[in-house]
N, C-alpha and C positions, 0 to 999 in steps of 0.2 A: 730619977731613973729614966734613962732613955730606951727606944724601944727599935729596933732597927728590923726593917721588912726584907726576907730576900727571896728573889724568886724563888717559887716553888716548880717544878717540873713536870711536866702531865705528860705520859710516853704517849705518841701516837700510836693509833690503831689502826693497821691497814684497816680497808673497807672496799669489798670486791662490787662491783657495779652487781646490782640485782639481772641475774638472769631473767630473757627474755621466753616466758613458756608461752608454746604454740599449740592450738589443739592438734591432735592426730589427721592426717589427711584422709576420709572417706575411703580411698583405695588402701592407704596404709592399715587402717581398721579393717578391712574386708579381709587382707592377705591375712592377719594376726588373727582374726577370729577362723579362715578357713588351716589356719596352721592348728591353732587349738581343737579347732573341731575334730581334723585329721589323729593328731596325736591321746587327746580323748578316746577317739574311735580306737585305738590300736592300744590302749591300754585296758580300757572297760568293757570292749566289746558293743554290740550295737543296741543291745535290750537296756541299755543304763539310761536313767531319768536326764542324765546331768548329758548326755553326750544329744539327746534329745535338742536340749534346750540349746546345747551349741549351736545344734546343726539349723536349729531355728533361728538364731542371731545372723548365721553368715547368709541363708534366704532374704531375712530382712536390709542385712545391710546391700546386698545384692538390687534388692527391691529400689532400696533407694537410692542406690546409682543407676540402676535404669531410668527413674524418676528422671534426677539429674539430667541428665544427658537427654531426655525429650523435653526438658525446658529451656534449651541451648537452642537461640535462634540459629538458622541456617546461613551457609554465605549470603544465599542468594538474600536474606529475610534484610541482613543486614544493609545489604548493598542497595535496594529500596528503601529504607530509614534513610540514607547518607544519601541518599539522590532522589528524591522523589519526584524532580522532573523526566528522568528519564523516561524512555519508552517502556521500557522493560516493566517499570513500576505500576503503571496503572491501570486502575481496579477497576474492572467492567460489574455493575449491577443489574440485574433484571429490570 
């Protein structure tokens, strides 16, 4: 008895490259939560727990871009880093 082999055929299966997810941006969070807040507010009225606690998310995320933004060296902070011989640069002590 002879046994004869013949391909067999496997379909391909497309395969989409994995999407790349990015977190939300600090500002993009802030607008999303002062939209929710607002629209909370204009449904529930202002005595509701839940619109509370909105309007305390968009304070905080609020908080934390101010945060931000005072840990952002200055031109000038930089431009001392990058030249510290300059004049400009240097640091008189007591």
């Amino acid at each position: 008895m002879t046994y004869t082999t013949t391909p067999i055929s496997v379909p391909q299966i497309a395969t989409t490259p994995p999407q790349v997810v990015t977190a939300p941006s600090l500002e993009n969070r802030l607008q999303a939560a002062l939209e929710h807040a607002r629209r909370l507010t204009a449904m529930r009225g202002t005595a509701d727990t839940e619109v509370a606690i909105a309007w305390e998310t968009v304070e905080e995320l609020q908080v934390a871009m101010y945060r931000r933004q005072q840990t952002k060296p200055t031109a000038f902070a930089q431009y001392c880093d990058e030249n510290p011989d300059a004049l400009e640069a240097r640091i008189y002590e007591d």
